[in-house]
N, C-alpha and C positions, 0 to 999 in steps of 0.2 A: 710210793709214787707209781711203781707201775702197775699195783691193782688198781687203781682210780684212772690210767689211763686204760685199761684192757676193760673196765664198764666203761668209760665213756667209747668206745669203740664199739663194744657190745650192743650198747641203747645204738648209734647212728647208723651200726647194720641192723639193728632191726627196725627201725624208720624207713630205711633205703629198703629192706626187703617187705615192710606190709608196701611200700608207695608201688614195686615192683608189680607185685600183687593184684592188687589193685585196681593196676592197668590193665594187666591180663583178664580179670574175672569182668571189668568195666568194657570192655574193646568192643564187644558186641554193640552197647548203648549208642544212638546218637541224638537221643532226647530223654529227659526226666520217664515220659513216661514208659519208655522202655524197660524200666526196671519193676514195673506193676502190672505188666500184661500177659505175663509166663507165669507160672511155678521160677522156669529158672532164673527170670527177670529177678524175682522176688529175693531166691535165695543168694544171688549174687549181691543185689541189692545188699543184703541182713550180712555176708562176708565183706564187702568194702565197709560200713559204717563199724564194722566190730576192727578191722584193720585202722579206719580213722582212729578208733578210739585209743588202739594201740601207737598210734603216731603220737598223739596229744597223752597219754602218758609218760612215753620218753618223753617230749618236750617237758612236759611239766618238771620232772626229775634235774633234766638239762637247764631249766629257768632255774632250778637253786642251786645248781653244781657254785660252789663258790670260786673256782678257775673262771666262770663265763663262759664257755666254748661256742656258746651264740652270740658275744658280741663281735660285730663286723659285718655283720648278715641282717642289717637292718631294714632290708626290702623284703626280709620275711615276715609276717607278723604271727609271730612267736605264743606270744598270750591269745591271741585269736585261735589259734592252735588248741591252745590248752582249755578254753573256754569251751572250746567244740568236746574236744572232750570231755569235759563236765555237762553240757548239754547229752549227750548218747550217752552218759552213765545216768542222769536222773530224769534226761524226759525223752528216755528211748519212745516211746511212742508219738511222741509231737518230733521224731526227724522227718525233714523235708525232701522229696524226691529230688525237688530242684535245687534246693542248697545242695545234698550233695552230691551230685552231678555237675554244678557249676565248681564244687570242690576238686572235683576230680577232673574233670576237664579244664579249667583254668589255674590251679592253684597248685597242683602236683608236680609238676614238672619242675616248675622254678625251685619248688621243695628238695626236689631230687638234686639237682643240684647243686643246691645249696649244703647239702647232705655228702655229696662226693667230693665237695670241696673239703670239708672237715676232714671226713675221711682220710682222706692224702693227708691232708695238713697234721694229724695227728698218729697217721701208720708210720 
C-alpha cells in the first residue's frame, strides 16, 4: 500500500510542479500571440505544451488508478485533460496558440489547486 501511495504522490507533484512551470515560462504572455513573435515566445510556447502533456499523462495514469484519487474533484475535467494530451502527442502541429493560452490562463489555477488539495489529502 505504501508504494501505490508514494506514485500517486509522485504523479500530483509532478502535475503541481509542470502547472508551476508553466506559470513561470507563461508570465511573460498576455495574449495568444505572444508566444509566436520571439524565438523565446516560441520556445516557451513548445516548454508549456510539452509540460501540458506531462499533466495529461499523469492524469491519464490517475483516471485508471483503481482507488479514484480524482473522484470529488468534479469541477475539474479530468478526461479533457487527458484528451489534450492525446491531442500534443499525435497532432503536435495542429496545437493552438489560443487553446493553449486560454489553458493556461483560465484552467491552471483551479488545476493547481485542485492538485494541493490531494496532496494534503494523501501526504
Amino acid at each position: 500500500m505504501r508504494n501505490s501511495k508514494l506514485t500517486l504522490l509522485d504523479k500530483l507533484a509532478e502535475i503541481h510542479e509542470s502547472i508551476e512551470l508553466i506559470e513561470d515560462w507563461s508570465s511573460f504572455a498576455t495574449q495568444p500571440l505572444d508566444f509566436m513573435v520571439s524565438p523565446y515566445g516560441v520556445m516557451a510556447f513548445n516548454a508549456c505544451v510539452m509540460r501540458l502533456q506531462v499533466i495529461g499523462e499523469n492524469v491519464g495514469k490517475l483516471l485508471k488508478d483503481e482507488n479514484q484519487p480524482l473522484s470529488g474533484y468534479d469541477s475539474i475535467p479530468w478526461q479533457a485533460i487527458y484528451s489534450m494530451r492525446n491531442l500534443i502527442s499525435h497532432e503536435y502541429s495542429n496545437i493552438d496558440e489560443e487553446v493553449v493560452y486560454s489553458v493556461i490562463k483560465s484552467d491552471l489555477l483551479p488545476l493547481k489547486k485542485a492538485i494541493e488539495s490531494m496532496m494534503e489529502k494523501y501526504c
